[in-house]
C-alpha positions, 0 to 999 in steps of 0.5 A: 722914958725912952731907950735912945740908940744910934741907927747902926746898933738897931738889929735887923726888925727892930724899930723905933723913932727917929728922935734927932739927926747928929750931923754936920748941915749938908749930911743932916740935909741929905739925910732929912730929905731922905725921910729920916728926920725926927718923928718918922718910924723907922724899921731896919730891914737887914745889915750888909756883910761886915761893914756894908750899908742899911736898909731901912724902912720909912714907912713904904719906903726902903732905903740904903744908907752908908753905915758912917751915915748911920752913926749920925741918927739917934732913935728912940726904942 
């Protein structure tokens, strides 16, 4: 079985696989479109300072998300 942690305690290289997004419909939305829905391979790129923002692999996209929104997205490692 697979170790599941949330997106924002994933360190800078790691990855894993997005296995379900925890969010209210409009945020789970926003996020899906994003790329990040369940199946994808995720990558953490780096952490911004204290609590800044993500930057995340999708594939060959890099994205940025708030911390918060993070919190919402479970993956397997």
């Amino acid at each position: 079985m697979q170790d599941t942690k949330l997106l924002d305690y994933l360190v800078p290289g790691q990855a894993g696989q997005v296995v379900a997004v925890h969010a209210t419909e409009d945020l789970r939305r926003r996020l899906v479109a994003l790329g990040l829905k369940p199946g994808n391979r995720i990558e953490l790129i780096r952490r911004g300072l204290f609590t800044g923002p993500l930057q995340v692999r999708i594939g060959t996209t890099d994205i940025i998300i708030r911390r918060r929104d993070a919190r919402h997205i479970e993956i397997a490692v």
